[in-house]
PATORDO-213966 format. One line per field, with one value per residue (C-alpha): residue in one letter; x, y, z. Coordinates in steps of 0.2 Angstrom, whole numbers, plus 5000, padded with zeros to 4 digits. Example, Ala and Ser with C-alpha at 12.3 -4.5 7.8 and 13.67 -1.06 7.14 Angstrom:
residues 2
residu: A/S
east: 5062/5068
north: 4978/4995
up: 5039/5036
//
This chain:
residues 407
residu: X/X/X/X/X/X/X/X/X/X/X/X/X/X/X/X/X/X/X/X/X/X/X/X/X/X/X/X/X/X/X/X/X/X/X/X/X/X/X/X/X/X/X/X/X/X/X/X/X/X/X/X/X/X/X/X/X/X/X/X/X/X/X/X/X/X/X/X/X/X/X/X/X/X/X/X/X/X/X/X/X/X/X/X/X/X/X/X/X/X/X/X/X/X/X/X/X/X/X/X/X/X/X/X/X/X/X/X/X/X/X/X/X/X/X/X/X/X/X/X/X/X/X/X/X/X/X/X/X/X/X/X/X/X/X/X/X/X/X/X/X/X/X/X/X/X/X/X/X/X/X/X/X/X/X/X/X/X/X/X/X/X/X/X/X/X/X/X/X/X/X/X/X/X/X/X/X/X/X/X/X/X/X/X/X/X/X/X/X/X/X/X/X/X/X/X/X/X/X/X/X/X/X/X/X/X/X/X/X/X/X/X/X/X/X/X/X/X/X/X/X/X/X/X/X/X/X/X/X/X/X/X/X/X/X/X/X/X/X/X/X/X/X/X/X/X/X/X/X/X/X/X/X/X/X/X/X/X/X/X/X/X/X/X/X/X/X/X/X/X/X/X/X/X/X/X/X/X/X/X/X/X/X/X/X/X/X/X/X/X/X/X/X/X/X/X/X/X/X/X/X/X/X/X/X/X/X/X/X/X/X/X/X/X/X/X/X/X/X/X/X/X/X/X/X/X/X/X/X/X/X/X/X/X/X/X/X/X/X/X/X/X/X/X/X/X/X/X/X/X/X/X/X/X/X/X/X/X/X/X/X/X/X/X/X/X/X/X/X/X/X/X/X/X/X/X/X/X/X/X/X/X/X/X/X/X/X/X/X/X/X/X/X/X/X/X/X/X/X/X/X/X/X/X/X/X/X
east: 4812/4803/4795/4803/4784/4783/4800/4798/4781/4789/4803/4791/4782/4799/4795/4780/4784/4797/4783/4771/4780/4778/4759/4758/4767/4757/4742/4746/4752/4733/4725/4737/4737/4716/4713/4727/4728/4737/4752/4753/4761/4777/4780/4786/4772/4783/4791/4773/4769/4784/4782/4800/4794/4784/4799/4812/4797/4796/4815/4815/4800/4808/4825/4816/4808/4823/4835/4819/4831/4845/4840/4856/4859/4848/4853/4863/4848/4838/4852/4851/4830/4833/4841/4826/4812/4822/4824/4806/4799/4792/4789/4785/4766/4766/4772/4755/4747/4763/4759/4739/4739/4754/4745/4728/4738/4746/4729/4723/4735/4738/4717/4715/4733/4734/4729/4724/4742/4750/4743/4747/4765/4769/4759/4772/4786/4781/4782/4800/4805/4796/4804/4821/4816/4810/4826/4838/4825/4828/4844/4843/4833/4840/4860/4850/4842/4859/4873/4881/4869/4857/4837/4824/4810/4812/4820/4817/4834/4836/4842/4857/4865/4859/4868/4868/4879/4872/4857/4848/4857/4858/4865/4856/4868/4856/4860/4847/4833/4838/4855/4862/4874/4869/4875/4890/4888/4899/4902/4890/4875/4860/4846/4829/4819/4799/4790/4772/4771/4757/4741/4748/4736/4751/4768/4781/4798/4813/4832/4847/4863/4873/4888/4900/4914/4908/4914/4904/4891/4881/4872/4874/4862/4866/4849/4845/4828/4818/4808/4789/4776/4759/4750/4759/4778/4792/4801/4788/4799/4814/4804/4799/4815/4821/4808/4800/4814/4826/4838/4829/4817/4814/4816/4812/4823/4829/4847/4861/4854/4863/4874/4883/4899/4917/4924/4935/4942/4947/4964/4969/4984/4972/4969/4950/4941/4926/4914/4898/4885/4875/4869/4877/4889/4884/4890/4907/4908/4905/4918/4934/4930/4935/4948/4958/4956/4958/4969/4978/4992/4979/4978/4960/4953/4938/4927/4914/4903/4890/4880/4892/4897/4880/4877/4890/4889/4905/4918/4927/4928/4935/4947/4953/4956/4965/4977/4982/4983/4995/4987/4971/4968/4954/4944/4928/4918/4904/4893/4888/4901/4897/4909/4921/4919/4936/4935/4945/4934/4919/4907/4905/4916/4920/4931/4945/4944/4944/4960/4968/4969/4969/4985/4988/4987/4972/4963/4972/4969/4956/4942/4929/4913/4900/4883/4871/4857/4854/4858/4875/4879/4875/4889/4904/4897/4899/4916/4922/4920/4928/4942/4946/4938/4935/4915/4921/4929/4915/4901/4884/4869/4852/4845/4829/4823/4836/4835/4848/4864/4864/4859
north: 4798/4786/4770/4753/4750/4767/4766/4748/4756/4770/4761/4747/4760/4765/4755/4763/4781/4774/4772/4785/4798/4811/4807/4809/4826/4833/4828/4838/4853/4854/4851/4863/4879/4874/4876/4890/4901/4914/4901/4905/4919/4910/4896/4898/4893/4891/4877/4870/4869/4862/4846/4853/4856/4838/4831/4838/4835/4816/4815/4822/4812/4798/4801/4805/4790/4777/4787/4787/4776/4787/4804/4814/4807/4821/4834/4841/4841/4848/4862/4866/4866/4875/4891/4892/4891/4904/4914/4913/4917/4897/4897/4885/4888/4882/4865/4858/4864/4855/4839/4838/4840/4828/4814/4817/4817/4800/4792/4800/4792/4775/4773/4757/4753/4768/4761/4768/4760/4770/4787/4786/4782/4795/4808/4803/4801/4818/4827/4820/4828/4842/4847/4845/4859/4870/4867/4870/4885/4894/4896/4903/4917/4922/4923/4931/4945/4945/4947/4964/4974/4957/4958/4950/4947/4957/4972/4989/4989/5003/4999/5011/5004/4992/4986/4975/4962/4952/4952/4943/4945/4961/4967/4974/4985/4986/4996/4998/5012/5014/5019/5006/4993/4977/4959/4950/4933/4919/4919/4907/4912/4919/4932/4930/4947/4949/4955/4962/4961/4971/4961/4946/4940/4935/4940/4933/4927/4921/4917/4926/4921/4938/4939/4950/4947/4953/4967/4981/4991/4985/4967/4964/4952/4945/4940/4930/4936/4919/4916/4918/4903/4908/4920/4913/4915/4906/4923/4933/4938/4940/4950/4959/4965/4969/4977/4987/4988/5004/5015/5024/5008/4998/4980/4969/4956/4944/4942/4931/4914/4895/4883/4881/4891/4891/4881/4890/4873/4864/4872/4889/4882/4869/4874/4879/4875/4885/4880/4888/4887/4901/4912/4898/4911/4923/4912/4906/4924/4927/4916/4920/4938/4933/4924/4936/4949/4938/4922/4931/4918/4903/4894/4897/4891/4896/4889/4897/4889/4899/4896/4913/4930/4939/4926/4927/4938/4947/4940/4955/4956/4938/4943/4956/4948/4933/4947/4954/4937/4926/4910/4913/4904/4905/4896/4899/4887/4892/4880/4889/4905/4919/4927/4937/4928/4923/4908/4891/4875/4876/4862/4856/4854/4835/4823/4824/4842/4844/4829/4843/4859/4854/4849/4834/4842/4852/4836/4825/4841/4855/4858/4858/4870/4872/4877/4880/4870/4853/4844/4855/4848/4832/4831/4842/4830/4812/4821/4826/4807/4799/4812/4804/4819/4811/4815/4825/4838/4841/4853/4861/4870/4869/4884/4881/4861/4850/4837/4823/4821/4804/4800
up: 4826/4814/4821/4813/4808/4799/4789/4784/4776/4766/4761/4753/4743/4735/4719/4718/4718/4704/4695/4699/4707/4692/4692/4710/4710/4696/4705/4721/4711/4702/4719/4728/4716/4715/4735/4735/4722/4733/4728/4710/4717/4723/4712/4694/4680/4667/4676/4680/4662/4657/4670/4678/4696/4693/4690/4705/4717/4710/4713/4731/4735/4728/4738/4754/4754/4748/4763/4777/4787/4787/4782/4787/4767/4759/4772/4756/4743/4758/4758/4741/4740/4759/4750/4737/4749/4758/4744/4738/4754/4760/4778/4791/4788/4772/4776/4783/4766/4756/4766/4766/4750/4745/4757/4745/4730/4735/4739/4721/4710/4720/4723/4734/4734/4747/4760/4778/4783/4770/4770/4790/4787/4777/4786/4799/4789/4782/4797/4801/4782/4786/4803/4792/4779/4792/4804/4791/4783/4799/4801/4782/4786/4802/4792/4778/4788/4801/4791/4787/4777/4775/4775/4778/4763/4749/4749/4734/4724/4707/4691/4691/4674/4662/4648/4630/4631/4616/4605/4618/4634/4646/4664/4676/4690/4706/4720/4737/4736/4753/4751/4765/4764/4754/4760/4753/4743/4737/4719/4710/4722/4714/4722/4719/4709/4712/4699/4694/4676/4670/4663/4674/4689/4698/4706/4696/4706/4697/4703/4694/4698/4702/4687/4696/4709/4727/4737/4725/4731/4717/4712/4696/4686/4667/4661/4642/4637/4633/4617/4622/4620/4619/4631/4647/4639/4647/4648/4654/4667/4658/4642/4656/4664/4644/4636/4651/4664/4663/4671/4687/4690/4704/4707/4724/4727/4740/4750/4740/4742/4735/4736/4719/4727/4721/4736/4746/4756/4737/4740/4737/4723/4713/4695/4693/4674/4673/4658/4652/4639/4634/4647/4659/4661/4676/4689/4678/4676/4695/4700/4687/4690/4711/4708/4696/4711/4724/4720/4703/4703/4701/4687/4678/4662/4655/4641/4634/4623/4611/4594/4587/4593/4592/4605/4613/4630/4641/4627/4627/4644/4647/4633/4642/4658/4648/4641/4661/4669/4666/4675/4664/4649/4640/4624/4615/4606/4591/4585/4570/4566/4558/4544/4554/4570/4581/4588/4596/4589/4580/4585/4603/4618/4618/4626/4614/4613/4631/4630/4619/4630/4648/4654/4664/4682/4678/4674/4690/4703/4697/4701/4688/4689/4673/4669/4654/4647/4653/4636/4637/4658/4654/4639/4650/4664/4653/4646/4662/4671/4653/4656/4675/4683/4703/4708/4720/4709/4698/4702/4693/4693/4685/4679/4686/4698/4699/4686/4683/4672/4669/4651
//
């Protein structure tokens, strides 16, 4: 437990890590990756040149400190971070790095402003947080590597089956070298695929979410192949898997790991609307491929939003499953369409839209999952609380740090 001394501290440096919070964070990442390299191999550079892990460190910083006197606030974002460290491999030895190099950071950006005072409150307060992550990190690894068919670290998987499902999109069907049972995962979860890339210094991990239903002796991985940017590409991983990865290959990846689930408590009889943008999809798809085998009388919709068909991933399968079952409508939405192309509404998915196909006990009672670029979120998010969709009801993921909604 935190002194009153101590949190009275923290809490009166709040404004400041308003302000400086992203400098602060930037900071410790350049002093972090300088005195350990070996690092480089865990964290994902893309998101480092981009500012995005600047940015989610800021925000947790920020929250941590704003909720020192009542931490059990940020138990959930410490869930959520929790199953990525997990995933990735973070263990309780790299926290003392994390906080030596945070406290310099701090003291760094702030100068003379950090004072002795400071810097020793949030080396305490930092031990606190610290002791929470590794806590709930624990009980992580030891489900991970106790469940049925669960493992600890990363664990040789072959590409059995890999297929196109638009110009820029592909599936990957992974089953265990090994030959073993895998571990089962709650649609929407992701795992977490280690990769060498050849002429790359470094390890490259990245999380994607698992696009098929579980109970398959198979994980299956949909992956969008991102444009390249200079000689560090933002997709080298994903280039990687479809240009070099085939049939016969083997990957390493991590157990099923995340908490953007489709919430078995929400009631088995409430409507569920599931809504993607781009390659947003893989969890959508996760979760209305569950619910048609396991809940066939619920009432599903599914929206799928892309620029036009070439774009467009898994429409044939959705369409089919819309033509077996009854209780599942579905719509598709093309920005830009392309002569030939079937679609419901060309543009983008907008309040009145939305007003037009949901009916009135779907919007009063669903439950409302999405995902897709953040521009896409934060428009379904605004839409969705115009609509008079309760808080509660809504849920999302970030591809990649959290980030906010809020315009």
């Amino acid at each position: 437990m935190l002194n009153p001394s101590t949190i009275a501290i923290i809490k009166s440096t709040v404004p400041v890590l308003e302000v400086h919070g992203t400098a602060i964070t930037a900071r410790f990442y350049e002093l972090l990756f300088t005195n350990h390299p070996e690092l480089l191999n865990i964290f994902n550079h893309a998101n480092q040149r981009q500012g995005k892990q600047s940015g989610a460190l800021a925000n947790a910083v920020y929250a941590a400190a704003a909720n020192i006197d009542r931490l059990e606030q940020i138990i959930p974002v410490v869930k959520q971070i929790g199953h990525k460290h997990r995933a990735l491999g973070i263990k309780p030895e790299h926290y003392p790095i994390v906080g030596e190099h945070l406290l310099i950071a701090i003291k760094d950006v702030l100068g003379d402003a950090a004072t002795d005072e400071i810097i020793g409150a949030w080396a305490e307060a930092y031990g606190v947080i610290a002791d929470a992550f590794i806590g709930v990190e624990a009980e992580m690894y030891a489900q991970a590597e106790g469940q049925p068919g669960g493992w600890e670290g990363f664990r040789k998987f072959i590409v059995t089956r890999k297929e196109q499902e638009s110009s820029v999109i592909s599936s990957f069907y992974l089953r265990p070298a090994d030959g073993q049972a895998i571990a089962s995962f709650l649609p929407g979860q992701y795992i977490t695929v280690r990769t060498n890339v050849p002429g790359s210094a470094n390890t490259h991990l990245r999380h994607y979410s698992l696009s098929d239903a579980p109970g398959q002796d198979y994980y299956r991985i949909t992956v969008k192949r991102e444009a390249d940017s200079d000689s560090q590409p933002a997709g080298i991983v994903s280039s990687y898997l479809h240009n070099h990865v085939h049939v016969g290959d083997a990957l390493e990846i991590s157990a099923p790991a995340g908490d953007f689930t489709l919430d078995p408590t929400a009631g088995s009889e409430a409507p569920v609307v599931l809504i993607s943008g781009g390659v947003g999809l893989t969890p959508m798809v996760s979760m209305l491929n569950t619910i048609v085998a396991q809940q066939p009388e619920r009432p599903v919709t599914y929206i799928h939003a892309a620029l036009n068909s070439e774009l467009h991933a898994m429409e044939g399968h959705v369409a089919e499953l819309t033509e077996q079952h009854a209780p599942l409508t579905s719509y598709v939405i093309y920005e830009s369409p392309s002569t030939g192309d079937h679609y419901d509404h060309q543009g983008f998915i907008d309040l009145e839209w939305l007003k037009s196909v949901l009916p009135a006990a779907t919007v009063n009672t669903g439950e409302f999952y999405f995902c897709g670029p953040t521009p896409f979120m934060k428009a379904i998010n605004l839409a969705l609380k115009q609509l008079g969709v309760s808080t509660d009801r809504i849920h999302y993921e970030f591809f990649g740090p959290a980030g906010s909604l809020e315009a």
